[in-house]
Every structure is written in structure tokens, then in C-alpha cells.
DRENZAVO-368089 format. One line per field, with one value per residue (C-alpha): residue number from 0; x, y, z; residue in three letters. Coordinates in pm, 1 decimal, padded with zeros to 6 digits, m for minus. Example, Ala and Ser with C-alpha at 12.3 -4.5 7.8 and 13.67 -1.06 7.14 Angstrom:
<recs>
i = [0;1]
X = [01230.0;01367.0]
Y = [m00450.0;m00106.0]
Z = [00780.0;00714.0]
aa = [ala;ser]
</recs>
This chain:
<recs>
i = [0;1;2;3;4;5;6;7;8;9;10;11;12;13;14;15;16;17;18;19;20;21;22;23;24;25;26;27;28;29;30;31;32;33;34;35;36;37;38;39;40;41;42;43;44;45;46;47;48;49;50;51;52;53;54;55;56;57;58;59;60;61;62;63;64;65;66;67;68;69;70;71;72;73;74;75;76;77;78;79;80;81;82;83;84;85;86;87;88;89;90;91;92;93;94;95;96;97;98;99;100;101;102;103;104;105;106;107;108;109;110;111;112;113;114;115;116;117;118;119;120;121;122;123;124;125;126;127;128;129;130;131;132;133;134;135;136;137;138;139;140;141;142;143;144;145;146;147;148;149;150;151;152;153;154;155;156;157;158;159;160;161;162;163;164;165;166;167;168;169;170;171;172;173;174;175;176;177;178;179;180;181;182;183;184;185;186;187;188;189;190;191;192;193;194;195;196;197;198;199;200;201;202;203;204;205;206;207;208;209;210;211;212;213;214;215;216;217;218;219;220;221;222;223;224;225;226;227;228;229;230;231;232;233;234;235;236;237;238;239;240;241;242;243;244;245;246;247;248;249;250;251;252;253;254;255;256;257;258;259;260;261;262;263;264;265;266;267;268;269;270;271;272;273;274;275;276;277;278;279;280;281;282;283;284;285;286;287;288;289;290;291;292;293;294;295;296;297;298;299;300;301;302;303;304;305;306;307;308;309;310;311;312;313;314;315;316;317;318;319;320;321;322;323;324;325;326;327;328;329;330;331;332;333;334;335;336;337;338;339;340;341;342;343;344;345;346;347;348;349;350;351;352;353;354;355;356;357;358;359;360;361;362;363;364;365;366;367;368;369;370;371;372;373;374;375]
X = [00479.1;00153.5;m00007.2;00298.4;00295.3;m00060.0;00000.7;00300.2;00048.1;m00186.7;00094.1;00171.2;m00205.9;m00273.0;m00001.7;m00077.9;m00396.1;m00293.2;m00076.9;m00322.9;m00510.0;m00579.6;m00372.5;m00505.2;m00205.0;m00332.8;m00561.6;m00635.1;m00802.9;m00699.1;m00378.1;m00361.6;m00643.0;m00539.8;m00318.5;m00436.8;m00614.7;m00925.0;m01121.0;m01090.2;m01334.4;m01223.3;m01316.6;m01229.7;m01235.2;m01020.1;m00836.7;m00877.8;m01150.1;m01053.6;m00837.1;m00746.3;m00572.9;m00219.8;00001.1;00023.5;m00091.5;00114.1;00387.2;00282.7;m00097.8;m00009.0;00190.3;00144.7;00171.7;00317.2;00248.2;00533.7;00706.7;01018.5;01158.0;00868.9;00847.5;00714.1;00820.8;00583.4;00546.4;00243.4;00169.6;00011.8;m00221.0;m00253.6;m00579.7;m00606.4;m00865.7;m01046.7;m00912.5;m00820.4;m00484.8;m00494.5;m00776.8;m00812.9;m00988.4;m01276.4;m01209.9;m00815.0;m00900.5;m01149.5;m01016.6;m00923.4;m01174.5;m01445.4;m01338.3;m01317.5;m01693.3;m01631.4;m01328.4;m01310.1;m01067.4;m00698.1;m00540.3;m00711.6;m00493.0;m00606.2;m00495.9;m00176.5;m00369.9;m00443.9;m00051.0;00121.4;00384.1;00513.4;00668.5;00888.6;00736.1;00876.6;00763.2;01015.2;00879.1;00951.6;00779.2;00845.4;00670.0;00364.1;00135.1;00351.1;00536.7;00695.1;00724.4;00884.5;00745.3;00925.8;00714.1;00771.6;00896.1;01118.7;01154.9;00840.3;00829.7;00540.4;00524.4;00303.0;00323.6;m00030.7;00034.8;m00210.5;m00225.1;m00224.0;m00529.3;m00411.4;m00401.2;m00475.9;m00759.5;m00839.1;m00705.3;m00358.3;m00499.7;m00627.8;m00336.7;m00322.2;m00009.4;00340.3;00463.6;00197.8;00078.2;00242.4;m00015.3;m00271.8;m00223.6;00000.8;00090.7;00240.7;00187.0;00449.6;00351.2;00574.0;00531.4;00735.4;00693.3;00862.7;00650.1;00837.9;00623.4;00805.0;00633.9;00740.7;00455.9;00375.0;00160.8;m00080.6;m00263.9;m00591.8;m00839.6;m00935.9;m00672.5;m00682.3;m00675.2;m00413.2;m00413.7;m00105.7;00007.3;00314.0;00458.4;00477.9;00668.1;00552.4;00749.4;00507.7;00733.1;00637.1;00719.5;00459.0;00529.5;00387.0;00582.4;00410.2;00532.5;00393.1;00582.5;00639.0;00997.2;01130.5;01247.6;01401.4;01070.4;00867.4;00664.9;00716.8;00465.5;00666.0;00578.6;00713.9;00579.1;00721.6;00519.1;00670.2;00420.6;00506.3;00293.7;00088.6;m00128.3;m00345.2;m00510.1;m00577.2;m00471.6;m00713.3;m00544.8;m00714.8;m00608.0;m00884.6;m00778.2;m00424.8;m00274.5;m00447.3;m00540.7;m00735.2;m00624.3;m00682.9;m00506.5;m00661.4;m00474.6;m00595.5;m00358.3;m00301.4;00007.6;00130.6;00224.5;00459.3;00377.0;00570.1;00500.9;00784.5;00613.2;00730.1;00632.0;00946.1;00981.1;01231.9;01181.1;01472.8;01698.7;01647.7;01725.2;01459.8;01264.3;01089.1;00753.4;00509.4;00772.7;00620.0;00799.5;00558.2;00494.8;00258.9;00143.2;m00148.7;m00301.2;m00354.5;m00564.4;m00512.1;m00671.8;m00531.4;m00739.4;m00509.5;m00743.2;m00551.4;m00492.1;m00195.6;m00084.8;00152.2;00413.4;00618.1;00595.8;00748.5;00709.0;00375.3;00301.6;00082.7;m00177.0;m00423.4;m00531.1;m00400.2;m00629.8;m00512.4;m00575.8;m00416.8;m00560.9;m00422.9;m00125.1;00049.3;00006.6;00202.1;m00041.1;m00271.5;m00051.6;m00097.2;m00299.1;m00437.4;m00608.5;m00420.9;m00381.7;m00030.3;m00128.3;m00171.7;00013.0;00116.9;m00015.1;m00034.2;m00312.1;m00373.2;m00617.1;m00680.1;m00434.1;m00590.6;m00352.2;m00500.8;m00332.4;m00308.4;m00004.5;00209.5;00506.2;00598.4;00586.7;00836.0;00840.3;01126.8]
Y = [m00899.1;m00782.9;m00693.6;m00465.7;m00315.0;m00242.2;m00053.1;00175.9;00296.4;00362.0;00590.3;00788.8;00812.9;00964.7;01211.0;01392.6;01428.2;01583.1;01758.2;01915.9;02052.6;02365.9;02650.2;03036.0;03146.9;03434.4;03442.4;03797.3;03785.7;03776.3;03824.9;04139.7;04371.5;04584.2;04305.7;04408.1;04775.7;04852.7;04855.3;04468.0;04216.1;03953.7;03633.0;03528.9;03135.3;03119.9;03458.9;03729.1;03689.7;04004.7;03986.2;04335.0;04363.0;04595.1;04456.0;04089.2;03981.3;04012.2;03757.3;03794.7;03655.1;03346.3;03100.3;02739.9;02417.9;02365.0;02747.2;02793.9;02925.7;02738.7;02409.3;02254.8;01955.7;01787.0;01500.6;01288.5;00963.8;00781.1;00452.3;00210.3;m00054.8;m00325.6;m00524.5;m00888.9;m01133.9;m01339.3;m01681.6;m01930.3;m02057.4;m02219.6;m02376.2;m02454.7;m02829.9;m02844.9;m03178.3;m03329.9;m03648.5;m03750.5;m03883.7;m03548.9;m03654.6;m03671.5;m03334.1;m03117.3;m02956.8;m02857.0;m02628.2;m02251.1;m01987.1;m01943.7;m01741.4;m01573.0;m01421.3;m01068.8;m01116.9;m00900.0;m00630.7;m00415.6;m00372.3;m00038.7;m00009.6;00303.2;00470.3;00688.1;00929.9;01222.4;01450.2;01673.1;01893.0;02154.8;02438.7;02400.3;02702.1;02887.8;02548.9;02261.0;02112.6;01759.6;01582.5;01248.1;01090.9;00742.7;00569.5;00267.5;00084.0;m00228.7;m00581.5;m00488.1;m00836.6;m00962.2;m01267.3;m01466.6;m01804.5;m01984.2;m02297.2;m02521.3;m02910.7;m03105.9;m02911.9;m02687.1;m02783.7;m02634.2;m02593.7;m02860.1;m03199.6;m03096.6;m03016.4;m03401.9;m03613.2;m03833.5;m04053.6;m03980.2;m03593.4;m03358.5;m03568.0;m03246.3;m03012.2;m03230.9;m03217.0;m02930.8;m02757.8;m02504.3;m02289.1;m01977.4;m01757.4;m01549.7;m01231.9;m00992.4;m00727.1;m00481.2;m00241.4;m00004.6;00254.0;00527.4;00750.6;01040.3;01247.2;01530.6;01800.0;02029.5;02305.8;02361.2;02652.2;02631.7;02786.0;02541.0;02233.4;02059.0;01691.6;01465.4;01184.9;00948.1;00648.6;00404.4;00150.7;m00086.0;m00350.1;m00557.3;m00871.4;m01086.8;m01396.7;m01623.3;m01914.6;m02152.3;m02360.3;m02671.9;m02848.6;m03134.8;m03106.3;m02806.4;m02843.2;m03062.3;m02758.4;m02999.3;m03188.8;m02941.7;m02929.8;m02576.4;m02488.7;m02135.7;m01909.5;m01614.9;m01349.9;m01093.5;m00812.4;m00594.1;m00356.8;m00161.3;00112.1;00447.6;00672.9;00946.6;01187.3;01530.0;01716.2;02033.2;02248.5;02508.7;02792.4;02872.6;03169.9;03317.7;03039.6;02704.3;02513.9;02200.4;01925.1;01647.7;01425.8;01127.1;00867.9;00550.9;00361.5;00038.3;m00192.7;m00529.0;m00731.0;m00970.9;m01187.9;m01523.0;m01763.8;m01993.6;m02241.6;m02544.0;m02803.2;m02909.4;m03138.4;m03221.3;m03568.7;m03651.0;m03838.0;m03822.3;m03529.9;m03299.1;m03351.5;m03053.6;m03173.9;m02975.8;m02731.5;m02491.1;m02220.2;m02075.9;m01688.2;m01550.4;m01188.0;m01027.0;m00647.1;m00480.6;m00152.4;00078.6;00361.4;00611.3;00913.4;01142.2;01403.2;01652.3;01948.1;02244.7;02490.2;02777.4;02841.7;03057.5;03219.7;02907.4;02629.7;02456.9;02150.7;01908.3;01596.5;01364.2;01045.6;00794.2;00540.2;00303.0;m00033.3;m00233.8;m00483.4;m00857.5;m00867.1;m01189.6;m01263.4;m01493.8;m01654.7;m01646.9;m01936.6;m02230.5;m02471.8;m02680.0;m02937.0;m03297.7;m03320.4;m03382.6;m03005.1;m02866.4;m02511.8;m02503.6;m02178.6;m01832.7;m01668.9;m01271.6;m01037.4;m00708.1;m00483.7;m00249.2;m00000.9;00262.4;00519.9;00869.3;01081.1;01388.9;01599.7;01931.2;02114.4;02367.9;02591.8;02807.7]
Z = [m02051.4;m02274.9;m01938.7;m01786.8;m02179.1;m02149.8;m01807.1;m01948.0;m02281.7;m02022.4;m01813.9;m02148.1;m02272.6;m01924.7;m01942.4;m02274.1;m02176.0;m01805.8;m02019.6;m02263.1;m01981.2;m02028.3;m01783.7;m01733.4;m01483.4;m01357.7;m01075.1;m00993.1;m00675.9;m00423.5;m00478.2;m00677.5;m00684.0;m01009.1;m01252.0;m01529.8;m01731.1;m01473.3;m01819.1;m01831.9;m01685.0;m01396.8;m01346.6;m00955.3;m01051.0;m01385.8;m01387.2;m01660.8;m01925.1;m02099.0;m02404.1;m02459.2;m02137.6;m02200.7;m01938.2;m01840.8;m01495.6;m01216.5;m01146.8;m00739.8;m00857.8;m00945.4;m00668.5;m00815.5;m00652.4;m00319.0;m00240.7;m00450.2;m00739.2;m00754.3;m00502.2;m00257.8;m00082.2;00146.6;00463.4;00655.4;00831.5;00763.0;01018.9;00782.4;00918.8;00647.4;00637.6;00551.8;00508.7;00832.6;00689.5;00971.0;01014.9;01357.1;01532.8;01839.2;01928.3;02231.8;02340.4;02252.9;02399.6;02063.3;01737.1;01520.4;01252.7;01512.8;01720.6;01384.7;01460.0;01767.9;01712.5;01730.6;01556.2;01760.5;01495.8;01188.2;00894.4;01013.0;01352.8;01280.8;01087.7;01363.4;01456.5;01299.0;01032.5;01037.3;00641.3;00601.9;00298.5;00101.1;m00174.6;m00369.0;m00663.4;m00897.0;m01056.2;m01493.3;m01561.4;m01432.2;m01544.8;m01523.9;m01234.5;m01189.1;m00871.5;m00764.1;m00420.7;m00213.4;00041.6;00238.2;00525.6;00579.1;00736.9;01003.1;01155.3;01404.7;01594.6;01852.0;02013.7;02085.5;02380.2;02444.8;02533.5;02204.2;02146.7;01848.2;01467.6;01137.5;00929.5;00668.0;00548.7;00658.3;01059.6;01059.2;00974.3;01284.3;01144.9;00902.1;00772.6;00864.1;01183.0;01407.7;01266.4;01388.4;01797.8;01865.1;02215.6;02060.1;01757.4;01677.6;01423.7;01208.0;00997.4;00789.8;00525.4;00317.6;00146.8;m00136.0;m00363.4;m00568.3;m00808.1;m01103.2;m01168.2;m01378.6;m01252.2;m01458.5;m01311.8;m01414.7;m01466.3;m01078.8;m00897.9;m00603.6;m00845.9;m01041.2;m01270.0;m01226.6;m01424.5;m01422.4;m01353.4;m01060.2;m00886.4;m00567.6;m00414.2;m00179.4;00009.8;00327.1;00484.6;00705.2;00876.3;01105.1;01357.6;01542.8;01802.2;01947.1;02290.4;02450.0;02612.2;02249.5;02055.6;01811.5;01731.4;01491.4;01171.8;00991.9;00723.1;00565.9;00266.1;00118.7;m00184.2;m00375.2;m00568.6;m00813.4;m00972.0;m01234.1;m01417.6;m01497.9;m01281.6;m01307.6;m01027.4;m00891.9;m00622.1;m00404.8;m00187.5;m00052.8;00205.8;00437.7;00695.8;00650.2;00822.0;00759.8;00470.1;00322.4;00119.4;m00110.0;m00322.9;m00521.0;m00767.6;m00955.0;m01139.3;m01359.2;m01332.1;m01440.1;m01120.2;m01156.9;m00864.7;m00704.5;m00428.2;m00303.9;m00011.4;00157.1;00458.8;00666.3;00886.8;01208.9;01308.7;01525.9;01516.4;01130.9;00904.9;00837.5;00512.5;00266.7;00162.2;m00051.0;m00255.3;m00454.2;m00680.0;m00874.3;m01083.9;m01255.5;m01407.4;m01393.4;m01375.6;m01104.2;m01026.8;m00747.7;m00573.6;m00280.1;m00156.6;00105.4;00301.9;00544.4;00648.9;00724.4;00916.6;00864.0;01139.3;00865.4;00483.3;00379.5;00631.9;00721.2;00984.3;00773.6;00873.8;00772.7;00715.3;00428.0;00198.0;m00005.2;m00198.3;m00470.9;m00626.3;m00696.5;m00457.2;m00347.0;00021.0;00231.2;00458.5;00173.8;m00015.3;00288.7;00158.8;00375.3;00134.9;00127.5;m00219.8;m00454.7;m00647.5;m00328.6;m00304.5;m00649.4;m00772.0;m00669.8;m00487.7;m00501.1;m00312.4;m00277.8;m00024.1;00155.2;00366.3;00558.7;00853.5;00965.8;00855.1;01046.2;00895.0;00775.6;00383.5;00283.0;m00063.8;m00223.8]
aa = [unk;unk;unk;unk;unk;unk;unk;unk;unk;unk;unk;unk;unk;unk;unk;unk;unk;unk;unk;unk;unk;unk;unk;unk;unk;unk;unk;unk;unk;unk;unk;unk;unk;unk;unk;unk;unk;unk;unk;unk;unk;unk;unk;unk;unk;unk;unk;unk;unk;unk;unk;unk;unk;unk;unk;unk;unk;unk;unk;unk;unk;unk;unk;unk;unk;unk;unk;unk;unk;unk;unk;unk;unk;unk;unk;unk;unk;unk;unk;unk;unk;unk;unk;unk;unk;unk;unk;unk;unk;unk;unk;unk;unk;unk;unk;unk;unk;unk;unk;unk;unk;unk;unk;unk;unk;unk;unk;unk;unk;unk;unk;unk;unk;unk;unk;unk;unk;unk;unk;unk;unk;unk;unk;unk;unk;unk;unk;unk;unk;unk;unk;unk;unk;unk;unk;unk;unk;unk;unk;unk;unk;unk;unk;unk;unk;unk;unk;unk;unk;unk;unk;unk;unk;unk;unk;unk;unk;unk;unk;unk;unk;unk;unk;unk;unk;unk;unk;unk;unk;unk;unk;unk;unk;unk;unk;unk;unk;unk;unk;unk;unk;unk;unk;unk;unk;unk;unk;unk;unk;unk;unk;unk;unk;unk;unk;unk;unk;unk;unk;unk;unk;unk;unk;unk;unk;unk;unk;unk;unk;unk;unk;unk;unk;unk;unk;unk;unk;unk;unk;unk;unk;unk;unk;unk;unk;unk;unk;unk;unk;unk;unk;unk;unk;unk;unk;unk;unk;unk;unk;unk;unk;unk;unk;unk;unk;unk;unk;unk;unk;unk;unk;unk;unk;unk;unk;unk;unk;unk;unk;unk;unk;unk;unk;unk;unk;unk;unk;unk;unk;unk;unk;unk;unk;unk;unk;unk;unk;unk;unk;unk;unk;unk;unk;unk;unk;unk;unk;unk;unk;unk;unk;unk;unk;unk;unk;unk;unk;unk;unk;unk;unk;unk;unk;unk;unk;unk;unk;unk;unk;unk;unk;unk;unk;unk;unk;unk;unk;unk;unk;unk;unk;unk;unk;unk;unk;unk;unk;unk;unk;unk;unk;unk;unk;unk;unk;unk;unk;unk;unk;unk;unk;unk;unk;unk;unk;unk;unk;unk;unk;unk;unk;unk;unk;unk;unk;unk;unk;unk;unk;unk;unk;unk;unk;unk;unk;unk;unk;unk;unk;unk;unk;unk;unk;unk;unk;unk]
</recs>
């Protein structure tokens, strides 16, 4: 609870000072060649450095963020590809025949946590905003995608087990991990992030601060099926885990946006935030033995909270097909740091604590984006 406190006084310390930025909006050139008394100096990066000017600057100089001065907003889908770490999860024996205990250095990776990294999720993400005055906007953003499930099935000839104590039990619960034909793998995510920022422009006419709050919801199920026969779909060992993330907290960044030629444009956005993650693991071990009734071994339930830090840095460009309407691009970083992962949680050590705490690591999400911006 301290740590998720800590992360909100960090969203409102952030804000005041995006806040207290200071704003010249006026930006003379291009836009208007004569906005204020010819007798007054202009500055082409911060506007008019002349205080005696007798007309304000013209409302046409100044079109804040989004190319706009009142609704903008913005829809694109972004296809995520989340990394993971190289840890095996299934290996594959050289020679069967041998003892387990004597076959375990001559083995080779079958499956690796990563193996599913490389497939896409693609989000769903949308960006509404709106102009407070000529220095201040606010904008709220959703991204994320749901149940994205991947699967594959490794066959072999009692040649398969898994790493560890656990992948050398020749005898009792566990012994189907051991010398496996078959080994199905299971994977599924949701992935949730929603945002509130404020947005400050600053004395740079293509730059603006932002500060607010944020939300992500990070949940995935992994699970491991082993069966010692392929053809006995009701003899099999299941080693299963499932996480839940809930981050909650403040963030501050900047945003560049720069037009180029009279049609297309450059830009940048870049956040870092703090959050308190509440994090849980829930794992078990089952086992279908026929004809007895399957048994849980290993149950684990566990939570814990710590702080996380994140980082995203969107580069891109657009294109404008009319006054109002641009086609958009780019490509999408991003990491946060102490997330729960499923396949993270197997433990494959034979010991009576095994499992029984939660394991975090850093996410790291990166993919290109397409979609369109409007202003009004």
C-alpha cells in the first residue's frame, strides 16, 4: 500500500511541475507574417519578445497540439511482440534408453520461455484530446488486446522431460515429466493500459510536457501438459500457472511533432513512469493417474507488491490526405519493470517451498503501429 502511495505523490508532483511550465502562445512565423506592431522584435522559436506590442498575436499563429485548436484524436493498431527470457521449459533427452539421472548432460533445449515471443499480438489503441486553452490540453489514451492464446505440441519417444529435479523423477507424482512423448504447451495473455494525461505546451512550438496517471493490467496463463503415451489422452501430468498484474500510478513525458513539407510530419513521444504493482501467482501440479482421481500437488497462492518503473519511446511519422485528417506510422517501445510472468513461476526444484513465491521480470513490448489522426 506505501509503495502504490508513493507512485500517486509522484503522479501529482509531476503534474504541477508540467503544469508550471512556462507557455508563450504565439508563434509568429510561419504562420502570420505581421501579428503584431512591425516596430516589435520576433523571435521564430518562442514567439514575440517585444512587450510593447499594441494588438495581441493572431489567433491563426498559434494551432496547439494535435494540429488543433479544439477536439483531436487519434486511432491506431499497434502489433506488439512481447519478449521473454531464454529459460528452458522442456528438454529434450539424447539417448531415452539411459537412467534419467545419467542422460541429464546430454540433453538439448525443445522449448525455451521465449519461444512464443516472436508471434504478434495485435492492440487496439486510441487517443482522444482536448484543447483547455491556448497552453493546456488533456488527453486520455486505452491500449490493449485480449485473451491472445498460443499453443504447440512437442512429440517425441519418451525422450522429453523438464528441466531440473522435477524432469528426473523416475517413480510416484511427477514421474510423467520425466519420459514424456508428448509435451503441449499453452499460452494466454491479456494486456490492458489506460492513461489521463495533462498536456503543457512549452516555449518550443513543436514541443509539449505531459503528466498523469496510469493504469496496466498484465494477465497470462502457461501450462504444460505431459503425457507419457501418445494415444492415452487420459494419462497426463499438467504443471499450470497463471499471473495477474495490476499497475497503478504517475507518469511524466514529452511529446515532438514536427511538420516537415506541407504535407508530412515527424514525431515523437516519450514517457517514464512509477507504479505500485500488485502482483499474484496461483500455480499447481495435477495429476491423472487412471483409474484413480486426479490429485493437485504443489498449490501455490501467493501476492506480493512492489514498484515498478516503466519507459515507452513512440517514433513515427504522418501524412496529410486532408486539412484535418492525416495517415500516421511508426514503431512502438516499451518496457515495464517487475511484472509477474506465467512460465516464469514453474519451479522445477524438488523441494516442499518449491513455487511458493512470486517471481517478476522486466516486460519488454516492442511493434510497429498504422492508423489515422483527425483535429476539430
Amino acid at each position: 500500500m506505501k509503495k502504490g502511495f508513493f507512485a500517486l505523490v509522484v503522479f501529482f508532483a509531476l503534474s504541477i511541475c508540467v503544469y508550471a511550465q512556462n507557455c508563450v502562445p504565439c508563434n509568429p512565423s510561419p504562420c502570420d507574417s505581421s501579428p503584431c506592431d512591425t516596430s516589435c522584435s520576433v523571435s521564430s522559436d518562442c514567439g514575440s519578445t517585444c512587450g510593447e506590442c499594441s494588438q495581441p498575436c493572431s489567433p491563426a499563429c498559434f494551432q496547439p497540439f494535435g494540429r488543433s485548436s479544439g477536439f483531436y484524436g487519434r486511432a491506431d493498431v499497434v502489433f506488439w511482440n512481447l519478449g521473454a527470457s531464454g529459460r528452458p521449459l522442456v528438454l529434450r533427452n539424447a539417448n531415452p534408453d539411459l537412467p534419467i539421472t545419467a542422460n541429464r548432460n546430454s540433453t538439448e533445449t525443445a522449448f525455451a520461455a521465449d519461444d512464443f515471443s516472436r508471434q504478434t499480438n495485435g492492440s487496439f489503441r486510441i487517443l482522444i484530446g482536448k484543447n483547455l486553452n491556448a497552453c493546456t490540453a488533456i488527453e486520455g489514451q486505452y491500449n490493449g488486446f485480449r485473451d491472445r492464446q498460443s499453443s504447440r505440441t512437442l512429440t517425441g519417444a519418451h525422450d522429453l522431460s523438464l528441466p531440473g529435479a522435477l524432469g528426473m523423477i523416475d517413480q510416484g507424482w511427477g514421474a510423467d515429466f520425466a519420459h514424456s512423448s508428448q509435451m503441449a504447451v499453452f499460452s494466454e495473455m491479456d494486456f490492458h493500459s489506460a492513461e489521463l494525461n495533462l498536456v503543457r505546451r512549452s516555449r518550443c512550438p513543436s514541443f509539449v510536457w505531459l503528466a498523469g496517471f496510469r493504469y496496466f493490467n498484465f494477465e497470462e496463463d502457461f501450462g504444460l501438459r505431459s503425457t507419457p503415451f501418445i494415444g492415452a489422452p487420459h494419462w497426463y501430468s499438467d504443471y499450470a500457472a497463471r499471473t495477474t498484474n495490476n499497475l497503478y500510478g504517475g507518469q511524466c513525458g514529452a511529446k515532438w511533432d514536427k511538420l516537415v513539407t506541407d504535407r508530412f510530419g515527424l514525431q515523437a513521444v516519450g514517457k517514464f513512469g512509477v507504479y505500485g504493482n500488485n502482483a499474484a501467482q496461483r500455480s499447481w501440479i495435477y495429476e491423472e493417474n487412471p483409474p484413480a482421481p486426479g490429485d493437485v500437488y504443489r498449490f501455490a497462492d501467493v501476492k506480493k507488491t512492489v514498484t515498478s518503473l516503466s519507459g515507452e519511446l513512440n517514433l513515427g511519422g504522418y501524412f496529410k490526405v486532408a486539412p484535418n485528417v492525416s495517415i500516421v506510422g511508426g514503431y512502438n517501445l516499451m518496457w515495464i519493470g517487475d511484472v509477474a510472468r506465467a512460465a516464469d513461476q514453474l519451479d522445477f526444484s524438488y523441494l516442499a517451498s518449491s513455487g511458493q513465491h512470486v517471481v517478476t521480470d522486466t516486460l519488454f513490448m516492442h511493434g510497429a503501429s498504422v492508423g489515422v489522426e483527425w483535429n476539430f
